[in-house]
LOFI-761089 format. One line per field, with one value per residue (C-alpha): residue in one letter; x, y, z; residue number from 1. Coordinates in steps of 0.05 Angstrom, whole numbers, plus 32768, in hexadecimal, padded with zeros to 4 digits. Example, Ala and Ser with C-alpha at 12.3 -4.5 7.8 and 13.67 -1.06 7.14 Angstrom:
! residues 2
aa = (a s) .
px = (80F6 8111) .
py = (7FA6 7FEB) .
pz = (809C 808F) .
i = (1 2) .
This chain:
! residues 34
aa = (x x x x x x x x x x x x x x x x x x x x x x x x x x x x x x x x x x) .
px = (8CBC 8CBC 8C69 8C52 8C7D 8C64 8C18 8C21 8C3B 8BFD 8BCF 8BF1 8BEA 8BAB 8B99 8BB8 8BA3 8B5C 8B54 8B90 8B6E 8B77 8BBF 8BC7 8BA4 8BC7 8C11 8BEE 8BDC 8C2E 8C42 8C1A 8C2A 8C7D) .
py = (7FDB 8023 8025 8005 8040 8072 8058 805E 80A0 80B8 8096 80C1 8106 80F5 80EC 8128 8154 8131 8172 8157 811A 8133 8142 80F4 80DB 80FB 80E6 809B 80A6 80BF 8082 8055 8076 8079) .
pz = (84C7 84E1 84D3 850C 8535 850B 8518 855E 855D 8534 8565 859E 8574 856A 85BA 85C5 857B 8577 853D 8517 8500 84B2 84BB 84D0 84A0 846E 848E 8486 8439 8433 8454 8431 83E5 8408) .
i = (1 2 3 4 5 6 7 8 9 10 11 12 13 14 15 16 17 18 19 20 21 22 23 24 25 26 27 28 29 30 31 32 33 34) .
């Protein structure tokens, strides 16, 4: 499935946002409830 792509890509905004931890987290509870 696509998750594993989209993880990866949230690890790398996350390297380069280190402030937009929330914002991930919140993409992850939308993927998980999607």
């Amino acid at each position: 499935m696509a998750l594993e792509y989209w993880v990866e890509f949230f690890e790398d905004l996350q390297h380069i946002r280190g402030r937009s931890n929330n914002t991930v987290m919140a993409y992850r509870r939308d993927l998980e409830l999607y």
